[in-house]
C-alpha angles and dihedrals in degrees: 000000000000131000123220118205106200123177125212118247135059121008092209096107088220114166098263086048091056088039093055085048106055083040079054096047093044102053090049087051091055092043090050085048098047086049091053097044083051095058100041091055091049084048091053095048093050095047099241099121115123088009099102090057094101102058121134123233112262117251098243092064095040088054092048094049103116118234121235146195110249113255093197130262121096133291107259083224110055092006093224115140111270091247116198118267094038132117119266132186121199113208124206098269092055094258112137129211144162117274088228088063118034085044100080086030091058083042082066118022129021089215129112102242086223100046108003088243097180115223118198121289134216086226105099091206094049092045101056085043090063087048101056091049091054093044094048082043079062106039093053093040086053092051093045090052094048084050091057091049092054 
């Protein structure tokens, strides 16, 4: 999921326009850091760091999760070969399990068991907290992007 930063004016794409818009970029990327570095250090005063790490998947994303036939290779939870005929789950991140298995994971944590890919959460706190840290992914892969177009 990509985000596109788009400034009002001309659509001409002159240099000052491209200019306004990485200072613009910029500027948001720095916001979206400070915000983060805010939150983490209120997190650490409270004592909460580390805390939010066992919360489950929210229904809505377990039920919306696609099933697949197994292409082979094992499941990452009970490490058994994916056999043909049996239930498979596809997660976001293209990692493939059995049902039987990601389902009580997902009931604990709302993490991939490969690549701790996080889905979204019923817990309001945790949630915006993912969000933060996607938006600040972006942010940073956006300013990295504008630095190697220089």
């Amino acid at each position: 999921m990509g985000v596109r930063l788009r400034l009002a004016g001309r659509n001409g794409g002159g240099r000052a326009e491209r200019a306004a818009r990485r200072r613009w970029a910029v500027a948001v990327g720095r916001h979206v850091d400070l915000v983060a570095r805010c939150r983490r250090l209120v997190s650490a005063v409270s004592g909460k760091v580390g805390s939010e790490a066992a919360v489950a998947a929210s229904a809505a994303a377990v039920v919306s999760l696609p099933s697949v036939e197994p292409g082979g290779g094992g499941c990452a939870v009970c490490g058994e070969e994916m056999a043909e005929g049996r239930d498979a789950c596809e997660l976001p991140c293209r990692h493939v399990f059995h049902w039987g298995c990601i389902l009580p994971w997902l009931r604990e944590r709302n993490t991939c068991p490969c690549c701790r890919f996080e889905l979204p959460t019923d817990d309001v706190l945790c949630e915006v907290d993912r969000l933060w840290r996607l938006l600040a992914a972006t942010a940073a892969a956006a300013r990295g992007a504008d630095l190697r177009h220089r």
